[in-house]
N, CA and C atoms as a LAMMPS dump frame, in Angstrom:
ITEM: TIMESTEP
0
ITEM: NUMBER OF ATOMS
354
ITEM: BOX BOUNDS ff ff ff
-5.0000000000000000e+02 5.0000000000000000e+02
-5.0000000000000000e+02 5.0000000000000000e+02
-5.0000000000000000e+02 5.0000000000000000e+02
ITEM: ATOMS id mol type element x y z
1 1 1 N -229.472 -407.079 244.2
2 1 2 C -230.54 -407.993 243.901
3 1 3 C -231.296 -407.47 242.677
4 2 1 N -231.708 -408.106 241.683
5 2 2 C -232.708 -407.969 240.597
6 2 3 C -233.806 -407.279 240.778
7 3 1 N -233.832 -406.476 239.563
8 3 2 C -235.545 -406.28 240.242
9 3 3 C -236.627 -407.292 240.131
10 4 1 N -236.571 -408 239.11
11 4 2 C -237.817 -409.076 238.997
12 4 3 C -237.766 -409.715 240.446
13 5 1 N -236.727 -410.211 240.943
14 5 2 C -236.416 -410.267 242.336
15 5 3 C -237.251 -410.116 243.814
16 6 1 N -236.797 -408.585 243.459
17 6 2 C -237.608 -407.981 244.309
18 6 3 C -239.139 -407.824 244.377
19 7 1 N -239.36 -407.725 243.169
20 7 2 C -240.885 -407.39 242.906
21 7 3 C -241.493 -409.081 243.173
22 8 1 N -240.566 -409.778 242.758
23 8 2 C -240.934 -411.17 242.951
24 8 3 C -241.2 -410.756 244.912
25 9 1 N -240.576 -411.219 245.951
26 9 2 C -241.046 -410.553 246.918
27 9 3 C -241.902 -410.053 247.486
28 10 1 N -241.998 -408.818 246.848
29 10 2 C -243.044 -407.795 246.89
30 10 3 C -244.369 -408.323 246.647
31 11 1 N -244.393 -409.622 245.698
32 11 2 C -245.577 -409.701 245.626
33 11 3 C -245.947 -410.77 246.538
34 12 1 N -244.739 -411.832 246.911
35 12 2 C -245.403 -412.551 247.774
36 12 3 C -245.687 -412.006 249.209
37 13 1 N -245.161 -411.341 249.603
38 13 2 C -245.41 -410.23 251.123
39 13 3 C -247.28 -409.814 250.88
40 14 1 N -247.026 -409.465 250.063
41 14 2 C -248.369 -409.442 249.429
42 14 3 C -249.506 -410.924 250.384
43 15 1 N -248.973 -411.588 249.25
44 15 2 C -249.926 -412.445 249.829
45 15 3 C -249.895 -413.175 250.901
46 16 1 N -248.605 -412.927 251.739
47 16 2 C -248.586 -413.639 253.118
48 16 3 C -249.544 -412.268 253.747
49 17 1 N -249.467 -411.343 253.334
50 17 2 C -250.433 -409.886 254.364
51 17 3 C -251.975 -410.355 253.902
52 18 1 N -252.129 -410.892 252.802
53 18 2 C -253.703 -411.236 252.369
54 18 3 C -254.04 -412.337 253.264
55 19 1 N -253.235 -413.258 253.347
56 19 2 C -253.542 -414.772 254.298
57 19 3 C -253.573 -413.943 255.925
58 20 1 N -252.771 -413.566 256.6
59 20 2 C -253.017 -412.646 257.54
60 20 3 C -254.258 -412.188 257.465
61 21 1 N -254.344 -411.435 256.993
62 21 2 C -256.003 -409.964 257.092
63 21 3 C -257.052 -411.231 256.493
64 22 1 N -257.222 -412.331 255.74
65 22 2 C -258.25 -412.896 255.636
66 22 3 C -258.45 -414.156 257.145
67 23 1 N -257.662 -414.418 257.298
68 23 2 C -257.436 -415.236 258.57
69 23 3 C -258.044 -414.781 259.649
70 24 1 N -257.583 -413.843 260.034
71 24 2 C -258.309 -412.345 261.044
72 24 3 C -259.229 -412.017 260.905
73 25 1 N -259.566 -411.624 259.798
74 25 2 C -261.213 -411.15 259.727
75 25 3 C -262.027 -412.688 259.485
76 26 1 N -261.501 -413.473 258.946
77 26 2 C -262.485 -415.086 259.779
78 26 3 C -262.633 -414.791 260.909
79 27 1 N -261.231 -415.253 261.496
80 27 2 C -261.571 -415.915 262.974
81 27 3 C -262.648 -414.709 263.441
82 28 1 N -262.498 -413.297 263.524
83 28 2 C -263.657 -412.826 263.568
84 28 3 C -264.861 -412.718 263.604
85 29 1 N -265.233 -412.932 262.38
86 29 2 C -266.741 -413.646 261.758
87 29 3 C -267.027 -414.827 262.56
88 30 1 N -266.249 -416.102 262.727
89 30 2 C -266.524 -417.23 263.061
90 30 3 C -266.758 -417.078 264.409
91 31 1 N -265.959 -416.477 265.076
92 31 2 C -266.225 -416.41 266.433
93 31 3 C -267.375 -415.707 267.313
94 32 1 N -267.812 -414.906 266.052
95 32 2 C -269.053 -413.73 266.583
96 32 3 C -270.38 -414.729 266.442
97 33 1 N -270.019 -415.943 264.823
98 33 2 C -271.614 -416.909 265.083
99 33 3 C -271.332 -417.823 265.552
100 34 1 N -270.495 -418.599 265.579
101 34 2 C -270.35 -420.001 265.95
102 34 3 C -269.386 -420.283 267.022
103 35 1 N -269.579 -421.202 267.465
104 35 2 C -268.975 -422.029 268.394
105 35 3 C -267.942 -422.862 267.661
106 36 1 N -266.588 -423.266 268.243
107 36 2 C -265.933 -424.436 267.805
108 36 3 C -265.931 -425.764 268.117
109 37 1 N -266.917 -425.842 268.129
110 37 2 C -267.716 -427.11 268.247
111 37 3 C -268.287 -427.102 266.517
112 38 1 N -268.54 -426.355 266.125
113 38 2 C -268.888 -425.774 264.469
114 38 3 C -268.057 -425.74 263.765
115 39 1 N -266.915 -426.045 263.89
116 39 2 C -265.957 -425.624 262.836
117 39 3 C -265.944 -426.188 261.399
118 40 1 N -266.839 -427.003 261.317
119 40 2 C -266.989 -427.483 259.967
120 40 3 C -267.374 -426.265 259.059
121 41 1 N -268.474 -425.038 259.982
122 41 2 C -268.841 -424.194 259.351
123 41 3 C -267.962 -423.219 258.948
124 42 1 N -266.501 -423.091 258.913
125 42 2 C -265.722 -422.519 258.562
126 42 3 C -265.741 -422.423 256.583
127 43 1 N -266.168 -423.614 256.222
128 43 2 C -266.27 -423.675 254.613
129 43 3 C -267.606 -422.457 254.489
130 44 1 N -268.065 -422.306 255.202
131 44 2 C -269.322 -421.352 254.95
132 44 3 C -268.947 -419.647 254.365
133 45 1 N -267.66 -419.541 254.915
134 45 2 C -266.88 -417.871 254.848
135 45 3 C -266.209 -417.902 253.467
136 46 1 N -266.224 -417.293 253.032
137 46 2 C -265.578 -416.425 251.732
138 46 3 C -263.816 -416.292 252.088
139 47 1 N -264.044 -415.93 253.396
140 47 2 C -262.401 -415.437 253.76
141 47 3 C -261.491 -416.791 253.723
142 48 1 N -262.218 -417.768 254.248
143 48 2 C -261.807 -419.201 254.237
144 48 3 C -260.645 -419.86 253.027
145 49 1 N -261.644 -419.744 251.893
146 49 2 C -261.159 -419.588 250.725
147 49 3 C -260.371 -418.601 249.829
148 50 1 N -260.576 -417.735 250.534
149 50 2 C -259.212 -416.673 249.698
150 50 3 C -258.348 -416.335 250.592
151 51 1 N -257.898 -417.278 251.682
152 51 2 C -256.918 -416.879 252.946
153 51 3 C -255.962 -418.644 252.638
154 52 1 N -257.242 -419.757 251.924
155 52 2 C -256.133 -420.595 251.276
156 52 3 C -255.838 -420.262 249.875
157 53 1 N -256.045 -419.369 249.404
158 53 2 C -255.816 -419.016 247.872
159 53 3 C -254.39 -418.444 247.752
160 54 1 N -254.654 -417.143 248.94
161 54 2 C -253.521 -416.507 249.003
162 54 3 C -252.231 -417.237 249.532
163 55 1 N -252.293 -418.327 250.574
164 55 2 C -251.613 -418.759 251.162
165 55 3 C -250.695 -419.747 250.188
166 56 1 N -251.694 -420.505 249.008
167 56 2 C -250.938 -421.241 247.846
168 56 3 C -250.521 -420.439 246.76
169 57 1 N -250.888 -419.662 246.711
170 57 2 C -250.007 -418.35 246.159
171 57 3 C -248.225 -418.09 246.569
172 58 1 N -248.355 -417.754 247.674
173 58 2 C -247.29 -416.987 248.812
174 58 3 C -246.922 -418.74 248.97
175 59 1 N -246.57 -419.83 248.363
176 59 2 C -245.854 -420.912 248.932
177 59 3 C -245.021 -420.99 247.296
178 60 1 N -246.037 -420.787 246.314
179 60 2 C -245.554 -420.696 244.687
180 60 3 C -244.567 -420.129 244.622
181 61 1 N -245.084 -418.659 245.005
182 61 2 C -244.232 -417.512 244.801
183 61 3 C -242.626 -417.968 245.688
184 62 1 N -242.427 -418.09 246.791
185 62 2 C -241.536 -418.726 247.988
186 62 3 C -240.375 -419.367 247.366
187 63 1 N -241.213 -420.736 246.702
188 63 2 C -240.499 -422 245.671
189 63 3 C -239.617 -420.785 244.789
190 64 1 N -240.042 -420.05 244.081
191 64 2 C -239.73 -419.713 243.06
192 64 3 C -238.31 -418.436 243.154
193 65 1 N -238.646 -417.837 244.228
194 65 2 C -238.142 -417.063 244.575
195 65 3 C -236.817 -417.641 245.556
196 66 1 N -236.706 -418.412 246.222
197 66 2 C -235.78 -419.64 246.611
198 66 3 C -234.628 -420.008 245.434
199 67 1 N -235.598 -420.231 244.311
200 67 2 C -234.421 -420.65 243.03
201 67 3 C -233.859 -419.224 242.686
202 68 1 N -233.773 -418.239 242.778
203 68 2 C -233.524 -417.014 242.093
204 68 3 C -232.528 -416.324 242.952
205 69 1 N -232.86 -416.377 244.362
206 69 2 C -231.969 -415.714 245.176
207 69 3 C -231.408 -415.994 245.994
208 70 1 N -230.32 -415.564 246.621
209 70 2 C -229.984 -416.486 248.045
210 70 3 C -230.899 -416.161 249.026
211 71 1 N -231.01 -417.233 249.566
212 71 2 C -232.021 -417.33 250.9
213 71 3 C -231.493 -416.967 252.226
214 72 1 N -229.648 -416.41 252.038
215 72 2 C -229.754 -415.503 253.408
216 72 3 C -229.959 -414.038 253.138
217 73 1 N -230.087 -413.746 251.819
218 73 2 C -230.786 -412.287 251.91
219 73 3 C -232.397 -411.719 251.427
220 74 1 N -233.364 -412.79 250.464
221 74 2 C -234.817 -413.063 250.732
222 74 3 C -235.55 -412.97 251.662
223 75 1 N -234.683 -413.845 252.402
224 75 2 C -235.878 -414.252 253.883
225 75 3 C -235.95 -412.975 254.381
226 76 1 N -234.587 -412.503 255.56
227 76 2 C -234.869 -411.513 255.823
228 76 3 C -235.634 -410.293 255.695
229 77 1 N -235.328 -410.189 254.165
230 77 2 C -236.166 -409.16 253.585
231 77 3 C -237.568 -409.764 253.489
232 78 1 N -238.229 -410.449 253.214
233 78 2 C -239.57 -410.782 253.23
234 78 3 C -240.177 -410.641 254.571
235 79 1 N -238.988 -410.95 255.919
236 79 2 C -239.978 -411.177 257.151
237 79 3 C -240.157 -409.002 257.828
238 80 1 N -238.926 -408.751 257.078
239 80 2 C -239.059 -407.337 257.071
240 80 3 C -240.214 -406.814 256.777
241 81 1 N -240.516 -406.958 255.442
242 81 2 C -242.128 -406.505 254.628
243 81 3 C -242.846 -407.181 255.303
244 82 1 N -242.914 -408.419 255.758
245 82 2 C -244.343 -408.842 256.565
246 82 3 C -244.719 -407.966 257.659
247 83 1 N -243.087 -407.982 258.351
248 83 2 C -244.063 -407.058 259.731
249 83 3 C -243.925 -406.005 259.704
250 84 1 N -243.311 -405.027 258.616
251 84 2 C -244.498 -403.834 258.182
252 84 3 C -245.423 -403.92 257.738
253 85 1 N -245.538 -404.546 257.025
254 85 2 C -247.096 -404.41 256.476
255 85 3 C -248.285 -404.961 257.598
256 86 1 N -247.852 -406.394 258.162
257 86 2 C -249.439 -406.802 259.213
258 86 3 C -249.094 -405.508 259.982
259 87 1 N -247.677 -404.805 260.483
260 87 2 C -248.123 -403.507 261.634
261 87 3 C -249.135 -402.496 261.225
262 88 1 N -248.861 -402.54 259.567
263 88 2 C -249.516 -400.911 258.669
264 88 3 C -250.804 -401.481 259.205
265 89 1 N -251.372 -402.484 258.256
266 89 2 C -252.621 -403.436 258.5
267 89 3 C -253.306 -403.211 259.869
268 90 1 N -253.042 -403.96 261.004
269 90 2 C -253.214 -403.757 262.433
270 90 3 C -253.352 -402.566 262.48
271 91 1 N -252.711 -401.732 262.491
272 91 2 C -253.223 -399.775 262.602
273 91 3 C -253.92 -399.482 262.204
274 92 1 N -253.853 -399.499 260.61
275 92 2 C -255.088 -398.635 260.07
276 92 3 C -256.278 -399.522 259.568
277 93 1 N -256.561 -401.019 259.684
278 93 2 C -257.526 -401.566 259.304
279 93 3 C -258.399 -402.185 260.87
280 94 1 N -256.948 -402.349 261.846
281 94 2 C -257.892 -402.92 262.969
282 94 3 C -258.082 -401.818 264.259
283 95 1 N -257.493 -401.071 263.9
284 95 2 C -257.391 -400.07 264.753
285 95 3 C -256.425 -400.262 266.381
286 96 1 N -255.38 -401.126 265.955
287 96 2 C -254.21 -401.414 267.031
288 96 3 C -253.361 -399.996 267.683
289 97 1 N -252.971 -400.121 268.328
290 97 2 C -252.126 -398.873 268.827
291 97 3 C -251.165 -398.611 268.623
292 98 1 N -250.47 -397.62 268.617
293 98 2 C -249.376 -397.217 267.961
294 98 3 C -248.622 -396.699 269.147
295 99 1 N -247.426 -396.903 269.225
296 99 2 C -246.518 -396.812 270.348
297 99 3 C -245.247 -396.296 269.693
298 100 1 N -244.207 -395.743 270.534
299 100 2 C -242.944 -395.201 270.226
300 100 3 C -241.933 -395.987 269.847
301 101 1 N -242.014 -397.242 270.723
302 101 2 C -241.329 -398.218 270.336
303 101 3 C -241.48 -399.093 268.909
304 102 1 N -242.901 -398.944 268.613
305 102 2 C -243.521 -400.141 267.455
306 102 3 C -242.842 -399.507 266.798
307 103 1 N -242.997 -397.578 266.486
308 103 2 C -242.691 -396.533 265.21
309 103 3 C -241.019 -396.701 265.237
310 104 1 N -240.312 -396.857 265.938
311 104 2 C -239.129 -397.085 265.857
312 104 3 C -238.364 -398.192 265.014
313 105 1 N -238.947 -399.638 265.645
314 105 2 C -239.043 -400.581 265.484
315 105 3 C -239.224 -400.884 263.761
316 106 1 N -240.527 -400.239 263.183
317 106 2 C -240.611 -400.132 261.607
318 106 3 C -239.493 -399.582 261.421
319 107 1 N -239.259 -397.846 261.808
320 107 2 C -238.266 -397.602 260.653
321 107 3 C -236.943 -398.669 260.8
322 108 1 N -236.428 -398.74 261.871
323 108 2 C -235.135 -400.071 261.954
324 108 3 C -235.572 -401.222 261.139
325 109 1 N -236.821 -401.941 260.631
326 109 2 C -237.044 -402.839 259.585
327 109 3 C -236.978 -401.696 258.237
328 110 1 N -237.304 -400.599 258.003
329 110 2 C -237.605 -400.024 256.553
330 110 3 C -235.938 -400.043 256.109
331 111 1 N -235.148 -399.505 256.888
332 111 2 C -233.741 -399.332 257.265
333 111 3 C -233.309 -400.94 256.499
334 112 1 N -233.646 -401.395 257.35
335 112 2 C -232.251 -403.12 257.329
336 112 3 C -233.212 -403.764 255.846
337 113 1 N -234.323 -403.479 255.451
338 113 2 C -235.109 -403.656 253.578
339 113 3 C -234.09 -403.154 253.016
340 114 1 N -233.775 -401.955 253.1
341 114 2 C -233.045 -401.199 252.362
342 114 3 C -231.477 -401.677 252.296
343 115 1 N -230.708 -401.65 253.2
344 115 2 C -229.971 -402.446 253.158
345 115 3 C -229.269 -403.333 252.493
346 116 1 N -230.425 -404.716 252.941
347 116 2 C -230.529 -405.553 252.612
348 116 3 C -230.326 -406.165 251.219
349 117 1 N -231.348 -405.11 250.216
350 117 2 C -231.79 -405.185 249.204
351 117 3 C -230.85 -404.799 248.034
352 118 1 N -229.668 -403.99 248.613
353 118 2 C -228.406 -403.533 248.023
354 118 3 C -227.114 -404.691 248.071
Protein backbone atom coordinates (compact mmCIF):
# COMPACT_ATOMS: atom_id res chain seq x y z
CA UNK A 1 0.00 0.00 0.00
CA UNK A 2 1.23 3.70 -0.64
CA UNK A 3 2.22 5.78 1.75
CA UNK A 4 0.03 8.79 0.95
CA UNK A 5 -2.36 5.87 1.47
CA UNK A 6 -1.70 5.13 4.57
CA UNK A 7 -1.20 8.40 6.03
CA UNK A 8 -4.39 9.09 4.13
CA UNK A 9 -5.91 6.60 6.89
CA UNK A 10 -4.01 7.64 9.53
CA UNK A 11 -5.51 10.71 9.33
CA UNK A 12 -8.94 9.76 9.03
CA UNK A 13 -8.69 7.26 12.25
CA UNK A 14 -7.81 10.43 13.45
CA UNK A 15 -10.85 11.91 13.08
CA UNK A 16 -13.23 9.06 13.61
CA UNK A 17 -11.12 9.02 17.43
CA UNK A 18 -11.93 12.99 17.54
CA UNK A 19 -15.83 12.32 16.76
CA UNK A 20 -15.58 9.52 19.48
CA UNK A 21 -13.75 11.58 22.43
CA UNK A 22 -15.94 14.73 21.41
CA UNK A 23 -19.21 12.72 21.45
CA UNK A 24 -18.23 11.32 24.97
CA UNK A 25 -17.19 14.14 26.57
CA UNK A 26 -20.77 15.79 25.34
CA UNK A 27 -22.89 13.26 26.26
CA UNK A 28 -21.05 13.92 29.49
CA UNK A 29 -21.48 17.54 29.87
CA UNK A 30 -25.09 17.22 28.66
CA UNK A 31 -26.05 14.75 30.92
CA UNK A 32 -24.49 16.33 34.13
CA UNK A 33 -26.93 19.79 33.14
CA UNK A 34 -29.68 18.85 31.29
CA UNK A 35 -32.32 16.65 30.86
CA UNK A 36 -33.39 15.13 27.40
CA UNK A 37 -36.22 16.70 27.37
CA UNK A 38 -33.44 19.70 26.52
CA UNK A 39 -31.87 18.45 23.83
CA UNK A 40 -32.19 21.36 21.78
CA UNK A 41 -29.52 22.56 24.24
CA UNK A 42 -27.06 20.36 22.73
CA UNK A 43 -26.14 23.44 20.11
CA UNK A 44 -25.02 25.14 23.38
CA UNK A 45 -21.54 22.71 23.63
CA UNK A 46 -18.48 23.39 21.72
CA UNK A 47 -18.00 19.53 21.50
CA UNK A 48 -21.26 19.46 19.47
CA UNK A 49 -19.67 21.22 16.78
CA UNK A 50 -16.30 19.84 16.48
CA UNK A 51 -17.63 16.11 16.92
CA UNK A 52 -19.72 17.22 13.51
CA UNK A 53 -16.61 18.81 12.10
CA UNK A 54 -14.60 15.90 12.68
CA UNK A 55 -17.16 13.52 11.64
CA UNK A 56 -17.42 15.51 7.95
CA UNK A 57 -13.95 15.32 7.87
CA UNK A 58 -13.57 11.36 8.51
CA UNK A 59 -16.61 10.90 5.67
CA UNK A 60 -14.21 13.27 3.06
CA UNK A 61 -11.33 11.61 3.97
CA UNK A 62 -13.38 7.80 3.60
CA UNK A 63 -14.72 9.04 -0.12
CA UNK A 64 -11.33 9.66 -0.97
CA UNK A 65 -9.54 7.03 0.34
CA UNK A 66 -12.22 4.43 -1.22
CA UNK A 67 -10.96 5.80 -4.71
CA UNK A 68 -7.26 5.04 -3.94
CA UNK A 69 -7.40 1.70 -2.37
CA UNK A 70 -9.08 -1.46 -2.26
CA UNK A 71 -11.66 -1.52 0.25
CA UNK A 72 -10.92 -5.14 1.32
CA UNK A 73 -7.69 -4.01 2.72
CA UNK A 74 -8.61 -0.06 4.07
CA UNK A 75 -11.42 -0.99 5.99
CA UNK A 76 -9.90 -3.46 7.96
CA UNK A 77 -7.08 -1.51 8.63
CA UNK A 78 -8.98 1.60 9.65
CA UNK A 79 -11.38 -0.45 12.05
CA UNK A 80 -7.93 -1.80 13.43
CA UNK A 81 -6.66 1.91 14.27
CA UNK A 82 -10.06 2.82 15.57
CA UNK A 83 -10.11 0.31 18.22
CA UNK A 84 -6.73 1.02 19.23
CA UNK A 85 -6.90 4.17 19.50
CA UNK A 86 -10.78 4.69 21.33
CA UNK A 87 -8.98 1.58 23.68
CA UNK A 88 -5.60 4.02 24.10
CA UNK A 89 -8.29 6.95 24.59
CA UNK A 90 -10.67 5.02 27.14
CA UNK A 91 -7.43 4.19 29.31
CA UNK A 92 -5.60 6.98 29.52
CA UNK A 93 -8.18 9.85 29.03
CA UNK A 94 -11.24 8.10 30.75
CA UNK A 95 -9.66 6.09 32.99
CA UNK A 96 -11.26 2.49 31.71
CA UNK A 97 -9.60 -0.67 32.83
CA UNK A 98 -7.19 -2.53 31.49
CA UNK A 99 -7.45 -6.27 31.38
CA UNK A 100 -5.28 -9.21 29.96
CA UNK A 101 -7.51 -9.96 27.48
CA UNK A 102 -8.13 -6.15 26.10
CA UNK A 103 -3.80 -6.05 26.12
CA UNK A 104 -3.83 -9.06 24.04
CA UNK A 105 -6.54 -8.26 21.95
CA UNK A 106 -4.54 -4.74 20.82
CA UNK A 107 -1.44 -6.40 20.13
CA UNK A 108 -3.50 -9.14 17.72
CA UNK A 109 -5.02 -5.71 16.03
CA UNK A 110 -1.25 -3.92 16.02
CA UNK A 111 -0.21 -7.43 14.44
CA UNK A 112 -3.09 -7.92 11.61
CA UNK A 113 -2.25 -3.31 10.83
CA UNK A 114 0.86 -4.58 10.12
CA UNK A 115 0.07 -7.19 8.07
CA UNK A 116 -2.37 -5.86 6.47
CA UNK A 117 -0.60 -2.85 5.39
CA UNK A 118 2.10 -5.00 3.48
Amino acid sequence: MKLTTLVSIGVLTLCNILTVYFLKTLSMAFTLKYSFREIYCLLLFKEFYLAALAGACSVTLFIYVNSVAELSRFVPILTGMVTFMTSGIGILVFHETVTTPKIIGLIAIVFSIILLSK
